[in-house]
N, C-alpha and C positions, 0 to 999 in steps of 0.2 A: 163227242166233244174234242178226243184228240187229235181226228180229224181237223175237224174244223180249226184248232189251232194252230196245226200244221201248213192248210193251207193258207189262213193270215198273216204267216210270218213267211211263207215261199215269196207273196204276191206284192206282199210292200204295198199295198193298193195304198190313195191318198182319197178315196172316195169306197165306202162300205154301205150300201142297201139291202136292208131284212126283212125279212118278214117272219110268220111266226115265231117273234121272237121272245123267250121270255125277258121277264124284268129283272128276273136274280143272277141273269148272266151279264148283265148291261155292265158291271164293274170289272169281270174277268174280261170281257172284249174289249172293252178300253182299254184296259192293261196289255191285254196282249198287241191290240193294234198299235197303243200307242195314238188314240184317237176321241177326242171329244166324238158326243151323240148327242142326238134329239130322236126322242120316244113318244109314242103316242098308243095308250093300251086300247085294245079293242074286246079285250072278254077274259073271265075270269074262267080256270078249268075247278071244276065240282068235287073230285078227286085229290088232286092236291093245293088246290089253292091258289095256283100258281098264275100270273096275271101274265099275259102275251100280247103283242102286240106288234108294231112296225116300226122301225129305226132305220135312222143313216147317222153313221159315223164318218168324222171327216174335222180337218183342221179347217180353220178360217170361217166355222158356220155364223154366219152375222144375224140372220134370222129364220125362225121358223114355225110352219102350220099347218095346223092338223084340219082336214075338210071332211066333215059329215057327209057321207054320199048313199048311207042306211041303214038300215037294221033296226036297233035299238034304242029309244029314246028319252027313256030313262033319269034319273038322276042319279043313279049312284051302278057302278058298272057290273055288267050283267054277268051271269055266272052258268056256262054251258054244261050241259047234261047232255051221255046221253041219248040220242030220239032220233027224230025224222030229219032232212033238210030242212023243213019248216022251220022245227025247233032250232038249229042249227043259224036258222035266219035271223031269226028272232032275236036271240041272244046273242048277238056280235054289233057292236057298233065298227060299220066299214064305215074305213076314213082310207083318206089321201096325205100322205105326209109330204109336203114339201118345202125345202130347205134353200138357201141364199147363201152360196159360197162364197169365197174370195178365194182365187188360185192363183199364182202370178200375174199378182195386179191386175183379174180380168174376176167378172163375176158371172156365178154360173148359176141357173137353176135348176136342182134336180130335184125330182119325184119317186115317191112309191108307194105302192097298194098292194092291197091285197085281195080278190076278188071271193065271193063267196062260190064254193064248188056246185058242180052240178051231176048228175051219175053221166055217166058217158061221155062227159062234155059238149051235151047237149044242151043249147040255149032256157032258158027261163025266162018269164015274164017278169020274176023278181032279180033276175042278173042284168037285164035290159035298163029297171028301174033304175036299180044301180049305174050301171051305164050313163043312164040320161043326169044322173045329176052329175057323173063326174065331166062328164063333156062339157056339164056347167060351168063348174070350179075351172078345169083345164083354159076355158076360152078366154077367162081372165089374165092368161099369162101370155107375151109373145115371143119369150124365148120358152124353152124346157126341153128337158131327158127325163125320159118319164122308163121307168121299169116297174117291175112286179110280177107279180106270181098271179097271171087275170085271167085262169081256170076256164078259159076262151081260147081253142086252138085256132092256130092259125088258118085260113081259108076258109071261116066261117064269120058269121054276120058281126059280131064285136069285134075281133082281131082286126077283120077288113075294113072294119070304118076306124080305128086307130090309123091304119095304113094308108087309109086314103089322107086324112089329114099330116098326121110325122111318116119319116122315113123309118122302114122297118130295118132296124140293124142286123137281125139274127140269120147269119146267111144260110142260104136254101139248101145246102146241103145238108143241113142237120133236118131232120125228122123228127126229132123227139128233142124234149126238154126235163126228162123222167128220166131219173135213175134204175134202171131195169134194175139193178140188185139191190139197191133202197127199198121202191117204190113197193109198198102195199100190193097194189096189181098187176107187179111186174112189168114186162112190157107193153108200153105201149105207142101207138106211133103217131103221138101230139106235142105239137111246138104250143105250151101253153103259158109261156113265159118271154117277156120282148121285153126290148131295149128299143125305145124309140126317141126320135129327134125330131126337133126344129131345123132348118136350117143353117142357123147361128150355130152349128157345133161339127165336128168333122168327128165321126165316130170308126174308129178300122180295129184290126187285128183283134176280130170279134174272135172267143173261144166258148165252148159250153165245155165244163169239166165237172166230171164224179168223182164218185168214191167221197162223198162230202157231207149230203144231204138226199133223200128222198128227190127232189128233184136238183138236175145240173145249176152249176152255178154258174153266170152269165160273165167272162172276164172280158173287159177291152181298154183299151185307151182313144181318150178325148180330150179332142183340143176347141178352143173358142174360134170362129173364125171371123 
């Protein structure tokens, strides 16, 4: 956490996208950023209780929505245990949060998800599902910056059809999108985290930076064009 604090108040960012986030932190990161949010939970942990979800903080947010893209369907939010990926599946409503800025009098719209994992980062037929419905929601918009954590490395069948549609921001020199001293499984050598565009947006001085979180946190600056 003092991480994380530390690198919110380096970055000055005017735009903040999360994932795994909890909901008890949603008032310290404001505070510290200095930044309205919109939240959207996706599962409850079994342990402590604790509800997690997806956020963007950011000044100027005019509107925003949360998009069903699977999982769980429920009425009252589901509570992971736990089990298998299956179970894992079951128990998480995946959504898409996307958000309606205003930045110097230009309006922006940015996205984030959060993809359900796979062992190896190898394709699923329930990560595909997912897939097909976000390609639904997405086609609905004709500008977006869509990012997240889509547990889909790059040069494989989901990264690639992102790619083919938005420009891929994350430049090729990077390898990996995993914090080798975070990450559970140490190294490894998957870009499973993007930053992508419409053309309506001019995205550079892309960084992926540690020491923060399990996986790099994706820094750049964006302009409208």
């Amino acid at each position: 956490m003092d991480s994380l604090k530390r690198f919110f108040q380096q970055e000055q960012a005017d735009v903040i996208c999360m994932q795994e986030l909890d909901k008890q932190d949603l008032a310290l990161f404001a505070e510290v950023t200095g930044l309205p949010y919109s939240f959207t939970p996706m599962c409850k942990n079994e342990a402590t209780g604790d509800v997690m979800g997806i956020g963007i903080f950011a000044k100027g947010i005019i509107q925003y929505r949360a998009h069903f893209i699977g999982g769980f369907t429920g009425d009252s939010l589901p509570i992971v245990a736990p089990g298998s990926r299956e179970d894992e599946y079951n128990s998480t409503i995946w959504q898409v949060l996307i958000a309606t800025i205003t930045f110097d009098n230009d309006l922006y719209t940015i996205a984030t998800t959060h993809f359900p994992a796979t062992d190896g980062g190898l394709i699923t037929d329930y990560q595909r599902e997912v897939f097909s419905r976000l390609e639904t929601v997405l086609s609905t918009y004709d500008e977006l910056l869509l990012c997240g954590d889509f547990n889909a490395p790059r040069g494989r069948e989901i990264y690639s059809k992102l790619s083919e549609t938005y420009t891929d921001n994350i430049p090729e020199t990077y390898i990996t999108s995993l914090d080798q001293n975070l990450h559970r499984a140490g190294y490894l050598s998957l870009v499973v985290d993007g930053l992508f565009s419409t053309h309506h947006y001019q995205v550079d001085n892309v960084e992926l930076k540690g020491g923060i979180s399990d996986h790099l946190a994706i820094v750049s600056r964006v302009k409208k064009v």
